[in-house]
N, C-alpha and C positions, 0 to 999 in steps of 0.2 A: 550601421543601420541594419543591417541583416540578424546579428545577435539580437538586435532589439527586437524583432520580428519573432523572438525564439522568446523574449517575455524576459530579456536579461537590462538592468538600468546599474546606473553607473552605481546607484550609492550600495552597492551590494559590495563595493569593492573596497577592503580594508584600507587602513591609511598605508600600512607598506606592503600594499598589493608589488609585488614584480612579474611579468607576463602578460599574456595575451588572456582576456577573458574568453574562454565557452565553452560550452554546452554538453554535457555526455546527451546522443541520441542511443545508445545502444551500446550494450556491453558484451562481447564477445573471450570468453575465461580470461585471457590477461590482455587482453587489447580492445581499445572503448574508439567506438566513432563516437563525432565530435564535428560541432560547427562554430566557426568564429567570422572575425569581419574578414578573412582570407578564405573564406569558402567551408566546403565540409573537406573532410580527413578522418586520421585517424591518429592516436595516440598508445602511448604507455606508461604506465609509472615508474617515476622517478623513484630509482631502491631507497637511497638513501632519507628521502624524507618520509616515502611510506611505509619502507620495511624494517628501517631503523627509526629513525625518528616519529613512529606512529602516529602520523596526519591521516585523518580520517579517509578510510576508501572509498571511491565513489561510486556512485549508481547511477542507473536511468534517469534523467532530470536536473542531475546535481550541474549547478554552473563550477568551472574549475579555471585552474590559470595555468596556462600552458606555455613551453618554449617551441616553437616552431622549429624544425629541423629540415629545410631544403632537400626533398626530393626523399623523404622519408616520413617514418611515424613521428609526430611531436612527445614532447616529454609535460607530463604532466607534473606539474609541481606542486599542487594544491588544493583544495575544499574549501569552496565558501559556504560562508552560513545560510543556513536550509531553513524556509518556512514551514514545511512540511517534511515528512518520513513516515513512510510504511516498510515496518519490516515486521518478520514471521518469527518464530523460532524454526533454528536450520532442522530437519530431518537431524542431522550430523548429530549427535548426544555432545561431541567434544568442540561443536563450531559454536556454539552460543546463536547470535544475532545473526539473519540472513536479511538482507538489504532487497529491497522489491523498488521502491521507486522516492525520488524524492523533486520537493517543489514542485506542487502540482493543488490546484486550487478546489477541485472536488473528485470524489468517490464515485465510479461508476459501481457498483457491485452486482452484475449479474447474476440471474440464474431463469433458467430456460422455463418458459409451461409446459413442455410435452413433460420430461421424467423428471429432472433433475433440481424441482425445484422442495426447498427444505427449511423451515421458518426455524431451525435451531441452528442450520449451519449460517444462514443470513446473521443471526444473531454472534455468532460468532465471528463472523463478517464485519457487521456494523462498529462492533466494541473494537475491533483493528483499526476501521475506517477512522473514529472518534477519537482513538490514541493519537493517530497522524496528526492533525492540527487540521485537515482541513475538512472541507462540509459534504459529508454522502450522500446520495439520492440510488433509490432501488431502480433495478429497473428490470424488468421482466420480458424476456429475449422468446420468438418464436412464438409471437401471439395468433399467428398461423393455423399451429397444431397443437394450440390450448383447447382441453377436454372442460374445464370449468374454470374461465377466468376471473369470474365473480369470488370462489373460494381463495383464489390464490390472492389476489388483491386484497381481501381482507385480511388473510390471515399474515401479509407482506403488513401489511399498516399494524398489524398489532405486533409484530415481533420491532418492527422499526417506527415506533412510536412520533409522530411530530417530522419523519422525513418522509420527499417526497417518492412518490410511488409511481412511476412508467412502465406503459406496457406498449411493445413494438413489437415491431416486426421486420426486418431488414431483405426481407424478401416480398412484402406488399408495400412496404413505406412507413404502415400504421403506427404512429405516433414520433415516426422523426421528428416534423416539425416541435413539436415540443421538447426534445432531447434539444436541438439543435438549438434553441432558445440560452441552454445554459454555457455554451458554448460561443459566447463572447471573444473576439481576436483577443488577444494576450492571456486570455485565461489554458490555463493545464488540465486535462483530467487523466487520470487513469481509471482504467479499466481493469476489473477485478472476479474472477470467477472460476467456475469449477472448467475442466479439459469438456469439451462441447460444447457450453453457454450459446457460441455465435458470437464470441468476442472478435474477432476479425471479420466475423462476415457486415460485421453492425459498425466498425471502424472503413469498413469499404464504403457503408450505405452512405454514412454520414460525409465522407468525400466524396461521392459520385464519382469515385474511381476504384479500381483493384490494387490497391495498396498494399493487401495480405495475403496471402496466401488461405483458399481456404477448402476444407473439408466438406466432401458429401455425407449428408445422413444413409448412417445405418439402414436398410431394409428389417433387420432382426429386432430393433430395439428402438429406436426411432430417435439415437444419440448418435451429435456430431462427432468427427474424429477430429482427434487434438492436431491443431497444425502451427501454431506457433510455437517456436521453441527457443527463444529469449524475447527478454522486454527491449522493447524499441518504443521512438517516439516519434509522431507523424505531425508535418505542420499540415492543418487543413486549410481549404483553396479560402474561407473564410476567415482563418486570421488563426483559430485555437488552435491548439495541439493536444493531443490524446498521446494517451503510452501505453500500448499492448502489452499483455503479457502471459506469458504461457498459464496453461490452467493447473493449479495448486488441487492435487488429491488428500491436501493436508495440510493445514492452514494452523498452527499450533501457535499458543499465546506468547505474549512478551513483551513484561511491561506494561499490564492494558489497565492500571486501577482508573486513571481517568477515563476510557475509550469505558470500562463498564458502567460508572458513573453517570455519562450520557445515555447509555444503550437501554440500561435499568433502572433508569431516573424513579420509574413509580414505584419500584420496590424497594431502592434505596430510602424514597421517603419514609415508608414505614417504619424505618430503623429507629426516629426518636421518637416517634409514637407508643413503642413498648414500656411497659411498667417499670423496668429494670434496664440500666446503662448496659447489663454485661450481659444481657438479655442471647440466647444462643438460637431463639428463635424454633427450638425443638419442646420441648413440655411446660417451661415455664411459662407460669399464670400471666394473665394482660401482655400476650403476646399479638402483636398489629400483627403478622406476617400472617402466624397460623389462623386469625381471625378474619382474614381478608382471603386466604384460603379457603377456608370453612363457608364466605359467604359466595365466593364463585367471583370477589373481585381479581383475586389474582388464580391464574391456573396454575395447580401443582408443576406443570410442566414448564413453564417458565420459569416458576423457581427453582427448581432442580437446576436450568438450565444456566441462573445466576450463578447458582452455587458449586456448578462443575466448574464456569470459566475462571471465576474466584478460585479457586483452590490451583487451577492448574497455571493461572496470572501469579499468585503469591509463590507458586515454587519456581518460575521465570525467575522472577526478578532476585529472588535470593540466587542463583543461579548467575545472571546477567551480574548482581553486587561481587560476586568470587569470580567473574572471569575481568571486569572489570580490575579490581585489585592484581589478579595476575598479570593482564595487560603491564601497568602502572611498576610491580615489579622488575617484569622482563624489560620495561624502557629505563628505570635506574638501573640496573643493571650494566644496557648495553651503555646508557651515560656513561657511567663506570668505567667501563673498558676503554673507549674513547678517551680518554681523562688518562688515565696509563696510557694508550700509545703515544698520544702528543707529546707525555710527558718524560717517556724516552726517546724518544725520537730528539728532545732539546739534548 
């Protein structure tokens, strides 16, 4: 009954599940809290199926099967399958994929009125959100010490075309009720933003308790201090769960062709509208892009902005296909070795 509460149902569980089903709330470098029908705890991975056997590692959100170990951390033995996943590219050049959260029913994507708010980095935002699987909504933190909310609203709905658009405040109230609307018992969301946003302060609002830890505004700049410092997941007193998460100075692509395809919908359509299939969208004649340019349907500035995520999405993913393959090698490999010791060992 209590994993159920966490949004976990039976049929997630393969047919040769072995263990206790739950819950990553929080990941701490190599040890994950965790809640099942035994309470909360905490966990570690099993070497052998994660570090040999390369079973997929888990994150924030992800349901897992555990062995209980009496008066200790459990052993986590496995990854189930995930409706949802957001991950970044790691900072690391040599880490590929960095895991942010998974299983989680919508996109919070912050970003603040007072300074920190940026309709190219949202958009950079939204195409992550889009990739994940599941459904975004903006929401605009610190409607407080917003100088022109009218600008920013609009210019939120034209980067983030067809989702919806909130504007609060977690210091007067202004516009919970409405946030709190999507936030359905069993449903997930995470929260997503730059270091200030208000992302804990707005995860407090929405519980009507101090659940975060959180940061005074600056006097010099009128930016909050960053005070989360891993992702955690909170059950609220109404049923949802949210998942915190530290704020990202750098939000890099990976794997996002589908996440642009939603984000850039009107400009993708343009593409069969050109005169020419192999059309490059730079000089050649009966070009939709530069014609929709020209008439002020689309702004230079969002196209550039396609065509930066596109380029730095396509060198991801050729990137993600070679670390993949390496993956892939170092697990035959270690089969290999395994394969000889058993077979001296007889």
């Amino acid at each position: 009954m209590l994993l159920e509460q966490y949004g976990f149902s039976p049929a997630l569980l393969p047919q040769d599940a072995q263990g206790l089903p739950a819950r990553i709330t929080a990941v701490h470098r190599d040890r994950f809290a965790l809640v099942s029908e035994e309470g909360e705890g905490f966990g570690r991975l099993k070497t052998k199926e994660y570090y040999t056997a390369g079973e997929l590692f888990p994150t924030v959100g992800d349901f897992v099967l555990i062995r209980p170990v009496p008066g200790g951390d459990s052993q986590i033995l496995r990854t189930l399958a995930r409706k949802s996943f957001f991950a970044r590219h790691d900072p690391d050049p040599n880490a590929g994929e960095q895991a942010v959260a998974a299983n989680f029913d919508v996109v919070f994507l912050l970003q603040s009125l007072n300074r920190d708010f940026n309709p190219r980095r949202l958009e950079r935002y939204l195409t992550l959100a889009w990739q994940s699987g599941a459904s975004p909504a903006v929401v605009l933190t610190k409607a407080d010490l917003a100088e022109d909310r009218a600008q920013a609203v609009r210019l939120a709905q034209e980067a983030a075309i067809g989702v919806p658009v909130y504007v609060v405040s977690a210091k007067t109230g202004e516009g919970l009720g409405a946030l709190s609307s999507l936030l359905r018992p069993g449903v997930t969301a995470v929260f997503l933003g730059s270091s200030g946003v208000g992302k804990s302060s707005l995860v407090n609002a929405l519980a009507d308790e101090a659940l975060m830890a959180t940061g005074a505004i600056r006097e010099d700049d009128d930016r909050g201090r960053h005070t989360t410092t891993h992702r955690q997941l909170f059950l609220l007193p109404g049923g949802a769960m949210v998942i915190d998460t530290p704020g990202m100075r750098a939000l890099g692509m990976w794997e996002a062709s589908a996440g642009l395809g939603e984000t850039f919908a009107e400009v993708e359509a343009l593409f069969g509208q050109c005169r020419f299939r192999d059309c490059r969208h730079e000089t050649e004649p009966g070009c939709a892009v530069r014609a929709a340019i020209e008439s002020g349907a689309l702004s230079p500035e969002r196209w550039e902005s396609y065509r930066s995520l596109q380029r730095e999405a396509k060198y991801s993913e050729d990137q993600s296909a070679y670390l993949r393959e390496k993956q892939q090698r170092n697990k035959n490999i270690a089969k290999q070795i395994r394969q000889l010791e058993r077979g001296g060992k007889r």
